[in-house]
NUROMI-902439 format. One line per 3 residues: for each residue x, y, z of C-alpha. Coordinates in Angstrom, 2 decimals, padded with zeros to 5 digits. Example, Ala and Ser with C-alpha at 12.3 -4.5 7.8 and 13.67 -1.06 7.14 Angstrom:
<nodes>
012.30/-004.50/007.80  013.67/-001.06/007.14;
</nodes>
This chain:
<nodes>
002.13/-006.88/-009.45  003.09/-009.15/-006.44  002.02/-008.05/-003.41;
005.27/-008.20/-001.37  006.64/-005.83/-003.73  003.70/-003.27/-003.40;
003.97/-003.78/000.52  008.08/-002.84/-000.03  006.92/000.01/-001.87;
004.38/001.66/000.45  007.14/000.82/003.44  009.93/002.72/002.28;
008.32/005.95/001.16  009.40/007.90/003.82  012.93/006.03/003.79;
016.46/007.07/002.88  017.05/006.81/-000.74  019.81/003.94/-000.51;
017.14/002.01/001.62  014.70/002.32/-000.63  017.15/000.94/-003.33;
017.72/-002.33/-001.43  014.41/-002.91/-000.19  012.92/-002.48/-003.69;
016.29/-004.46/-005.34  015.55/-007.07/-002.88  011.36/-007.65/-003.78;
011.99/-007.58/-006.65  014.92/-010.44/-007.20  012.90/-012.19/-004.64;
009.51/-011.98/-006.91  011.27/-012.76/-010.37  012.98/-015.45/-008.81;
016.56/-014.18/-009.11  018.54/-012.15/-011.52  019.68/-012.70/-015.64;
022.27/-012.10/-016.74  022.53/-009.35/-020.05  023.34/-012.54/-022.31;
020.90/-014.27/-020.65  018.28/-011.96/-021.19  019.21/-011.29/-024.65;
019.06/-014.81/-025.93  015.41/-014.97/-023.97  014.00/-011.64/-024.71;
010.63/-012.81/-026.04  010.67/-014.65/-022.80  011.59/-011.88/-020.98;
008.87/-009.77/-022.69  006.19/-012.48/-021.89  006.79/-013.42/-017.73;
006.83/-009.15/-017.30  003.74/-009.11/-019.08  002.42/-011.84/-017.27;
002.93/-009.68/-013.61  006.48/-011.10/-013.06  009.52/-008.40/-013.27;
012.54/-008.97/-014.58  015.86/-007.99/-013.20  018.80/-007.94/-015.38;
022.13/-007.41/-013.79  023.46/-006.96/-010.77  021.64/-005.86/-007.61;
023.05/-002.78/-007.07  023.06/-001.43/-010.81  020.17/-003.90/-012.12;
017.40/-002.90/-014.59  013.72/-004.31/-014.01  011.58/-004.94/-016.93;
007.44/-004.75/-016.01  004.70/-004.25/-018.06  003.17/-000.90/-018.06;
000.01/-002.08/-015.98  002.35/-003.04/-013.44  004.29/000.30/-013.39;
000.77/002.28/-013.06  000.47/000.30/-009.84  003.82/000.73/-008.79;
003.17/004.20/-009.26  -000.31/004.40/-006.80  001.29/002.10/-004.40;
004.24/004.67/-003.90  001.42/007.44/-003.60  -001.00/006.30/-001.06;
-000.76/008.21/002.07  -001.07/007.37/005.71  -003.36/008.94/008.07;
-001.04/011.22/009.54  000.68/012.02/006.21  -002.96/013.04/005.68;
-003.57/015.06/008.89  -000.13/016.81/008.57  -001.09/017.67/004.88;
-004.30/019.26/006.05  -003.12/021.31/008.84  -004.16/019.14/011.51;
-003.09/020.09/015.00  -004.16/018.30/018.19  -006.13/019.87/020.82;
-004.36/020.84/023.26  -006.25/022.84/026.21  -007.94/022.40/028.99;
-010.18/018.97/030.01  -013.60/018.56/027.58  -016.11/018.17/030.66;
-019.40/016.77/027.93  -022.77/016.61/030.35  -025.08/013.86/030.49;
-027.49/014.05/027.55  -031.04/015.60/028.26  -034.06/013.18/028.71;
-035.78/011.78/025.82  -039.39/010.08/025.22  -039.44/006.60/024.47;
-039.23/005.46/021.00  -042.71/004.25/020.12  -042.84/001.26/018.22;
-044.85/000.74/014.98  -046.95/-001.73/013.87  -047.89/-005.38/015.63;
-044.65/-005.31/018.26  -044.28/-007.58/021.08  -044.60/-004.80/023.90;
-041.09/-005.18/026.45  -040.97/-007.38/029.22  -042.22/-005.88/031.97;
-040.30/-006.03/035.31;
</nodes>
């Protein structure tokens, strides 16, 4: 599947069903190259049959009231594309609240020995 369509997809999950509609509509005439007509598409179904299962849909009919023809690989990746979460789709799935209190004062870290090297190491510089 193209990837402007998947990047439509992913963009307009959390939009208004009527943009969602268009943004998809307009990927996809824009991928197939424009729209058939139904005579169009009869007369060149085994066409039709082979550029969908080549990766490229196929709109037939108007924009507004079209119908896309893909191959079923491309619909199961339609399908993940349109279920992928965000991070904070994530987070807010979980639970996740922010922290909200006071300041987080962290102290400086206690003193450690030196890490001894191993082996035939060039000793540091000294000073």
């Amino acid at each position: 599947m193209d990837p402007r369509v998947l990047k439509q997809i992913r963009e307009t999950r959390t939009a208004s069903e009527k943009d969602v509609v268009e943004g998809i509509g307009r990927a996809l005439v824009e991928v197939a190259g424009g729209t058939l007509t139904v005579r169009e598409a009869k007369d060149g179904l085994s066409g039709v049959l082979r550029r969908a299962r080549e990766g490229v849909p196929q709109v037939i009919g108007s924009t507004e009231d079209a119908a896309v023809v893909i191959s079923v690989k491309d619909l199961v990746t339609l399908l993940g594309a349109a279920k992928e979460q965000t991070l904070g789709e994530a987070l807010d799935e979980v639970g996740f609240t922010p922290y909200r209190g006071a300041r987080i004062v962290i102290g400086v870290g206690r003193n450690r020995e030196t890490l001894k090297r191993r082996g035939k190491a060039v000793p540091p510089p000294s000073a």
